[in-house]
Every structure is written in C-alpha cells, then in structure tokens.
C-alpha positions, 0 to 999 in steps of 0.5 A, spaced: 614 688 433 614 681 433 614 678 439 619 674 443 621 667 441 624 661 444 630 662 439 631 670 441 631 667 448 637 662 446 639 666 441 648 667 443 647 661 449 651 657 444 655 662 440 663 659 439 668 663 441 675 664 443 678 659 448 680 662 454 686 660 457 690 660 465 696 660 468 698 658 475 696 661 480 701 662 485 698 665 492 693 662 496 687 666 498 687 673 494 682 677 489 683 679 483 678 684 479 678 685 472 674 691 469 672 691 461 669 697 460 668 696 453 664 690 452 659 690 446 654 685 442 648 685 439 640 684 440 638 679 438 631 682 437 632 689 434 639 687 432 641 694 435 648 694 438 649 693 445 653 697 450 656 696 457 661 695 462 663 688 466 666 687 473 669 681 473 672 678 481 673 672 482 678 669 487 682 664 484 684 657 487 689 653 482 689 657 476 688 664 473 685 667 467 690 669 462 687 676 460 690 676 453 685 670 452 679 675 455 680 680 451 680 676 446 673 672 448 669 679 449 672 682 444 668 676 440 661 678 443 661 683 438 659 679 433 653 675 437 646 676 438 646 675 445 641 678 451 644 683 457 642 677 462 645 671 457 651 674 456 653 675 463 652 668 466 654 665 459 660 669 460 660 666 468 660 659 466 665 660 461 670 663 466 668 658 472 669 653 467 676 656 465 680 656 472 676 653 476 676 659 482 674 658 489 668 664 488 667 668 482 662 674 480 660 678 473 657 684 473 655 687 467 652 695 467 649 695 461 648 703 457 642 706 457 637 705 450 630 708 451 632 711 458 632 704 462 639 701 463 640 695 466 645 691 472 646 684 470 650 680 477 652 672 477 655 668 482 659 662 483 658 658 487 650 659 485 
C-alpha cells in the first residue's frame, strides 16, 4: 500500500457542505447534547466506509443549532473522504463558527476496523 500523502492528510478538510443554521437562544447558561449515532465517511486512503457516533455538547451564548440543519451536515460526510481526526475537529469549527457558544466539545467513537477503534475529542475554546 502506498504511503500516506499530504493530500490524504488534507483529504475532507475543504469539503463543501451544508450550511448549518441557528436560532435564538433564549436561556442563559445551560447545556445541551446532541448525540448522532450514525455518523459515516469515507477513508481517503482505502476508500473504505467509516462508522461512528458523535457527541456533541456545547453551552450555547446567543444562539443554538438548528438540528434539521445538522442532520443535513452529517449526513453529507457520506460522501467525503475524510480522517477520524479531521473530521471531528472540521465538524468543531463548523459549529463554533455557526452559533458562537460559550464552550463547546465533539466526541467521535469511531467503530472497529482490523480490531483498533478510535475516540476522537475537540474543545473550544482550545
């Protein structure tokens, strides 16, 4: 197999995808969990699909995500090649970008492929 390259390491990073949308937020100072336990992409090295679940907990300040929007997002992973690793923090950004929160987290638990499985974790602030 060929070895790893800059491109597969970047490989999703750029990806367009659905816009994700908010709403007003109307409480101060509470958390919210959002769990997608079907979450799938693709490796960009093997072009196997790649199975997991993601957590996302954030504590919103003017605005929340629309989860319509984010289903739409993740859904659209599907069709990209994109790292464990890559896509957990693009997915961070994307969202801190989105509604601005006081704090956010994305845990991705990623299934088994050749008997290793893979726990991704991002925060913001970094």
């Amino acid at each position: 197999m060929p070895e790893y390259t800059d491109e597969h390491a970047r490989s999703g990073i750029d990806a367009a995808l659905p816009a994700l949308e908010t709403w007003p937020n109307q409480y101060p100072d509470y958390e919210i969990t959002v769990e997608i336990p079907e979450y799938n992409a693709i490796c960009p090295k093997t072009g196997l699909p790649d199975f997991g679940h993601l957590t996302i907990r954030y504590v919103p300040d003017r605005l929340c995500l629309e989860l319509k929007s984010l289903k739409l997002y993740v859904v659209a992973y599907r069709n990209v090649g994109i790292f464990y690793e890559n896509a957990v923090n693009r997915i961070l950004e994307d969202c801190v970008a989105a509604c601005r929160p006081k704090r956010m987290s994305i845990t991705g638990t990623f299934s088994s492929r050749g008997g290793i499985s893979s726990t991704i974790e991002a925060r913001y602030p970094r």
